[in-house]
N, C-alpha and C positions, 0 to 999 in steps of 0.2 A: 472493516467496511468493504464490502464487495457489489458488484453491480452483476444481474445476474448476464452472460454472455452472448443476446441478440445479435443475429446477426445484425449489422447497420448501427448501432448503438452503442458499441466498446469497438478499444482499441483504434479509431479511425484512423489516426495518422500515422498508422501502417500502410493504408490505401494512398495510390499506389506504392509497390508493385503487390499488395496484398488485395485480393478482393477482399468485399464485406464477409465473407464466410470465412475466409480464410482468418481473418483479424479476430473474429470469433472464436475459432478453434486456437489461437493463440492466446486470449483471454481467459477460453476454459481451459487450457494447460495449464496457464500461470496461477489462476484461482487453486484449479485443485491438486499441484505442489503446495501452494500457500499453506490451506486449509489443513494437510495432511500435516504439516509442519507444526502447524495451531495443536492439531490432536495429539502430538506427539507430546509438547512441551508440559510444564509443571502446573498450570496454570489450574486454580480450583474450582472455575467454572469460563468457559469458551462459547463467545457468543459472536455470532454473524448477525451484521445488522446489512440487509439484506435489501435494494434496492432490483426489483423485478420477483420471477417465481424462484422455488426449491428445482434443482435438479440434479441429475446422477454424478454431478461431481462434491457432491455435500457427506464429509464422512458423517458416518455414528457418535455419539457425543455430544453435539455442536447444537448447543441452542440459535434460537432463529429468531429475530426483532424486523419488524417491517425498518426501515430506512423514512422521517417523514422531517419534512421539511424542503421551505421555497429555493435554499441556495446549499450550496456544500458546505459551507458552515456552519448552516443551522443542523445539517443532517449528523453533521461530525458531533455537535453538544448536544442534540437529543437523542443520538445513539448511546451516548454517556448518561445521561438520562433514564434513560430505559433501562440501561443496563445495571446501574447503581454500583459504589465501592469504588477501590482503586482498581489500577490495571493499565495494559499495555495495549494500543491500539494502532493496528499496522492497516494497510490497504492490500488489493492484489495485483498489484505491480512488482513484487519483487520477490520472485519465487526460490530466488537464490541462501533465503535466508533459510536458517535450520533449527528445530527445537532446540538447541541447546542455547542458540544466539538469542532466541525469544525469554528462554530461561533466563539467562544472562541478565535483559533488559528486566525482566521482573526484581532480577537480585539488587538491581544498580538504583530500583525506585525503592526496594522497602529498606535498605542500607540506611536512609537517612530520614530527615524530619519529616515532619506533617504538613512540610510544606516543600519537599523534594519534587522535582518535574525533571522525567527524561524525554529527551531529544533525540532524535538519530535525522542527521542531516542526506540529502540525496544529492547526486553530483549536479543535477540540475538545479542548483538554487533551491530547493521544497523541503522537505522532510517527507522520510518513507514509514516510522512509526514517535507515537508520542507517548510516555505513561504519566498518569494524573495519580495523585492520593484521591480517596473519598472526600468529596466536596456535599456543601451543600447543595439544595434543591435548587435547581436553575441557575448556580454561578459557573456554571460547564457552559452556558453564551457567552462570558468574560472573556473567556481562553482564544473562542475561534471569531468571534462576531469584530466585523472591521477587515479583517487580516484578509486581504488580499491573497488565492489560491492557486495553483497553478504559476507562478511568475517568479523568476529566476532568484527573488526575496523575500518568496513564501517564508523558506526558513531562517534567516535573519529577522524577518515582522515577529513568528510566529514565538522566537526565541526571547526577543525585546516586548512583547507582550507579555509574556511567563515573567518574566524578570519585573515588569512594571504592577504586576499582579501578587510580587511579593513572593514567588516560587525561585529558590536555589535551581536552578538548572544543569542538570549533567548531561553533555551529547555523548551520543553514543556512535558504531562507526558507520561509516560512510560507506553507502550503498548507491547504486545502479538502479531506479525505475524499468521498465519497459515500456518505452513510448513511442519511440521511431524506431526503425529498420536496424539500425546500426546499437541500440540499445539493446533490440532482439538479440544480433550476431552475440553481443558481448555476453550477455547474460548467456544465453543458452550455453557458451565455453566454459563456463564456469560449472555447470552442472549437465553433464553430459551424461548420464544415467537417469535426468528428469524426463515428464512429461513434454514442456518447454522444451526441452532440449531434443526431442523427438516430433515436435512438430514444427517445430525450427529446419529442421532437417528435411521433412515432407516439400517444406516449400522450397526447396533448393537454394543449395547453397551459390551455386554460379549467376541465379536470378538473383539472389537477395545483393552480391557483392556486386556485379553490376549496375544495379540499382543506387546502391553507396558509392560508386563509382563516376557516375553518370552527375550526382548528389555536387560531388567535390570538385564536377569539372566544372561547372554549372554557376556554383555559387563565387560569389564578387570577394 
C-alpha cells in the first residue's frame, strides 16, 4: 500500500519542524527503501496498490493497481481484491524492514493452514504488515471493514477480528512506523546506509532534536 509522495499530502505530522516538502522528500525515501526491499524479497509476484501517479522511485518489476475505495479499509480489501491469492501486505511506513524479514513473513503464512493469518504489530498500537491465505471473492472486507485504523488498537481489533473470522494468527516482530519526528530519528539509526537515513540527515539533526526537545518540555 503506498500513497504516492505529494507534497501537502503525506507524512504531515512531521510539519512542524518539517515543511510540506520536506515531509515528502521523507515519504519518497521511505517508499523507495520500502519498494526496493519488496524487489529484493522471494515473493512470486509484487504488487503496489498505488494511491496517486507512478514515479522515479518505483523499481522494475513491481506491478501497479490504482488504490479505490471511500475509507482505508476498504482500500486495504480491495487491494486484496485486485490483487488475488495469498500474500504479505506491508505499507510505507517502515523502511527499516529488509527482504529477507518480508521472506521470513511469507515463510510464517505458508507454514501452516488455510486458514493461517500473520500479524506483525507496530509500537504504536497498529500493525505495520499483515499476510492472508487466498480467500474468497469479496470476504477481504471481513478482515478490515469495522476496525478502526490508525489508533493505538488498531492491532489488538485487527488481531481479535482475524481470530473471530476463524484465522490461527501468528504475529510477527515488532516494528517502528514513521509518523513523528522522533519516529524519524529512530528509524533512520537503525539504517544508516538508507535513503531515509540520508534525508534524515539533510534536515538536520540539531533541528530535528530540538524540536523532540522543545516536544518533552512542553508536554503535561
Amino acid at each position: 500500500m503506498a500513497k504516492a509522495p505529494v507534497a501537502g499530502a503525506v507524512k504531515t505530522r512531521l510539519c512542524p519542524p518539517c515543511s510540506p516538502e520536506e515531509a515528502a522528500a521523507v515519504a519518497e525515501a521511505a517508499l523507495a527503501d520500502t519498494l526496493d526491499a519488496v524487489a529484493a524479497c522471494g515473493a512470486g509476484r509484487k504488487v503496489v496498490a498505488l494511491d496517486g501517479d507512478i514515479g522515479p522511485w518505483l523499481p522494475p518489476g513491481l506491478d501497479v493497481v490504482p488504490q479505490r475505495g471511500a475509507t482505508f479499509a476498504a482500500r486495504l480489501a480491495n487491494a486484496w481484491t485486485d490483487t488475488g491469492g495469498a500474500g504479505v501486505q506491508i505499507g510505507m511506513d517502515t523502511p527499516q524492514v529488509g527482504p529477507a524479514e518480508l521472506d521470513a513473513l511469507l515463510a510464517l503464512l505458508a507454514g501452516g493452514t488455510e486458514r493461517r493469518a500473520v500479524l506483525a504489530p507496530a509500537v504504536d498500537g497498529g500493525w505495520w504488515a499483515i499476510g492472508l491465505p487466498a480467500l474468497a471473492q469479496g470476504d477481504h472486507g471481513a478482515v478490515f471493514e469495522g476496525v478502526a485504523m490508525s489508533t493505538s488498537r488498531t492491532g489488538q481489533d485487527q488481531r481479535r477480528r482475524l481470530r473471530r473470522l476463524g484465522f490461527e494468527v501468528v504475529l510477527a516482530g515488532l516494528r517502528r512506523d514513521i509518523d513523528t519526528v522522533a519516529d524519524l530519528v529512530e528509524v533512520a539509526a537503525e539504517i544508516p546506509t538508507s535513503r531515509t537515513s540520508t534525508v534524515c540527515g539533510r534536515l538536520g539533526p540539531a533541528r530535528l532534536q530540538g524540536h523532540l526537545e522543545h516536544i518533552r518540555a512542553t508536554s503535561p
